[in-house]
N, C-alpha and C positions, 0 to 999 in steps of 0.2 A: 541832380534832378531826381525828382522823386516823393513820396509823401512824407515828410516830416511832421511833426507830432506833438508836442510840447504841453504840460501842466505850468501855469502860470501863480504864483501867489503874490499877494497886493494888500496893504493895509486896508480893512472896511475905515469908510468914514459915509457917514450920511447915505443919502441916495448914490451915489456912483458907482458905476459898473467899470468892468474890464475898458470898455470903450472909454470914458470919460478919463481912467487914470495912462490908459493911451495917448491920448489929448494933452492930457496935463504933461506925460514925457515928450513929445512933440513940440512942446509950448519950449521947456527947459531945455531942450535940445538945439532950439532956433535960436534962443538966448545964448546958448554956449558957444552957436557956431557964429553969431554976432560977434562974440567977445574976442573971440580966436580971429576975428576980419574972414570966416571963410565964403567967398566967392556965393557958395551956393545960398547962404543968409540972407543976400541982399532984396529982399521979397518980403511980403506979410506971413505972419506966423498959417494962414489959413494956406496958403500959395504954399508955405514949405510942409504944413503937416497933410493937407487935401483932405480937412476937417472943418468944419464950420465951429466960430468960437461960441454958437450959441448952446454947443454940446455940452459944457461948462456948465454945472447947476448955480454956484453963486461964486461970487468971489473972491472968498476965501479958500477954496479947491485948491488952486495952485500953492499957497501959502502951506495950508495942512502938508499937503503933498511934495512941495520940495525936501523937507527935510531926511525924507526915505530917499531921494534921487544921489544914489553914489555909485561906487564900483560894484557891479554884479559880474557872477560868471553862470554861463548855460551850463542846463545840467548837464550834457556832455563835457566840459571843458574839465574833466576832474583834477590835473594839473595847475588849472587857472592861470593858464597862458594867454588866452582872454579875453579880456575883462573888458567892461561898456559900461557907459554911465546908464541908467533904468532905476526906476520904482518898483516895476516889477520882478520877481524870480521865479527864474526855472527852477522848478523843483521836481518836474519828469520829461524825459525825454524820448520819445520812441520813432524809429526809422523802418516805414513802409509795413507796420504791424496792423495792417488792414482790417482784423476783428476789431481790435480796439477803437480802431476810427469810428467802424463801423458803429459800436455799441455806443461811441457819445453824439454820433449825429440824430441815431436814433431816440437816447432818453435825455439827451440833452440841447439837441438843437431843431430841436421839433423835423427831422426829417431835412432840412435843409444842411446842404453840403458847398459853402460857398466863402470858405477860408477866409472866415470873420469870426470872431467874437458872439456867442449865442448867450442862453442862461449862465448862471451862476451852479458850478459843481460845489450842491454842498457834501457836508458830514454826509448823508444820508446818499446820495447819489454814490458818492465813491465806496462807501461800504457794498452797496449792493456789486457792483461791478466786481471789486474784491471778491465779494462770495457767491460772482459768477464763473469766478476765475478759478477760485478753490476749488470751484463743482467740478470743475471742466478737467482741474489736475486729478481729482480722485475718479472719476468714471474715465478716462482716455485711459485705452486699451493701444500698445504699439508692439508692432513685430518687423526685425525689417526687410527692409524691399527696398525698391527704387524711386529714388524722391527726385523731385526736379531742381536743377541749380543749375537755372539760367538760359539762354537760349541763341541758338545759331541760325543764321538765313542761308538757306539751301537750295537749291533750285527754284529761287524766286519766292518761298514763304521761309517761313520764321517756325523751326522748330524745336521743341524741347530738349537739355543737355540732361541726363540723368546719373547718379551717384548711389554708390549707397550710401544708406541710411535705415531710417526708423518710418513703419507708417501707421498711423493710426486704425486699427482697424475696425471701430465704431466710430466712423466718421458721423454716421446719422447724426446721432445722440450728441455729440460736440456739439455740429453746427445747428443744432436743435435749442442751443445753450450761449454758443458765441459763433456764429457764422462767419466766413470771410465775406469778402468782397474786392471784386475785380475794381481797375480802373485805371486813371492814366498813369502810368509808374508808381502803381498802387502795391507790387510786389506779387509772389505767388499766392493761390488761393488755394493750397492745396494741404489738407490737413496729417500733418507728418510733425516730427520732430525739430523743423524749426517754427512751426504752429506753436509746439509746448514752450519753445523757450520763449518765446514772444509771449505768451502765455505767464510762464515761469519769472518773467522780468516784473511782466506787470503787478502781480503780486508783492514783488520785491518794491517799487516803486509806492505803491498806494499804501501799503503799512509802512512804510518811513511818513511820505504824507501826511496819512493822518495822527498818525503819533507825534509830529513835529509842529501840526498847528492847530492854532488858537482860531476855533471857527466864529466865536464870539467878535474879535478882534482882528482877522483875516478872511479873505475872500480867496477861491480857488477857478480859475478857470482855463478853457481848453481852447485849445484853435490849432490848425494844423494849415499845412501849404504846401502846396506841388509846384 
């Protein structure tokens, strides 16, 4: 339980979004579990996906679109232990890294936080984020202290387990740049040394990214869930 995090990539074709190549795995997916006779198939594509088929621009969508639908692995799975049939690929993965949420619900899903599918992350979106993040690694300033990791219930509240560590000591200025954000098992908020490596990841993440696709020819997008 908790906030998960995901970069999604997907061939562009026409009009369609994240949601519609959604749809189309949904479609291919009811189809498979038809083939296979599983129990839960026996229902209309709209009943097993809880999509309406007018989401579909024309129909050729699904036609285009099955030929990408094969074995994928999340980006976590780096073993590729496994593997699911999808169109689409994990190509980033982040666990409870609350700035980051934070900054795509902000310039990407217009403020709304509701673990759906928003705009399209392009080229230009993920650069900037990038070189919010570079900012944030060359101005954090850390010395250590005591960071939080985790929490105990003690005479009836819930309070902080503390360790040491690293803390930032220009927090202003960070979250001036990428701020956290609390929320339902949305992680710590508190700007220290696992701020930088969450930080430190996402960098690592978004330059494979975009060094990897073809934004002419691929779409990128985000969605996260608690």
């Amino acid at each position: 339980m908790g906030l998960d995090m995901t970069l999604y990539r997907m061939p562009r074709y026409k009009k369609a979004t994240a949601s519609v190549v959604s749809a189309v795995e949904g479609y291919l997916d009811w189809q498979k579990a038809k083939k296979e006779v599983s129990e839960y198939a026996n229902c209309t594509w709209q009943e097993y996906c809880g999509v309406d088929k007018n989401i579909l621009l024309d129909n050729d969508i699904i036609s285009y679109y099955k030929q990408f639908y094969n074995t994928k692995y999340c980006a976590w799975d780096t073993e590729h232990s496994y593997g699911h049939s999808s169109i689409m690929e994990d190509v980033g993965y982040w666990r409870k890294e609350n700035m980051i949420h934070k900054w795509f619900v902000d310039h990407v899903q217009d403020g709304i936080d509701d673990c759906r599918y928003h705009n399209e992350c392009t080229k230009e979106i993920l650069e900037e984020l990038l070189d919010t993040c570079e900012k944030v690694k060359q101005i954090a300033v850390l010395k250590p202290g005591q960071i939080v990791n985790g929490h105990t219930f003690t005479n009836g509240k819930w309070e902080n387990c503390y360790e040491d560590g690293e803390v930032i000591v220009n927090a202003d200025e960070v979250a001036a740049l990428l701020p956290t954000q609390g929320g339902f098992f949305f992680g710590e908020t508190e700007y220290d040394n696992w701020y930088m490596r969450g930080v430190e990841d996402t960098i690592d993440i978004l330059t494979k990214v975009l060094e990897t696709t073809d934004f002419e020819k691929e779409m990128i997008y985000y969605r996260s869930s608690w």
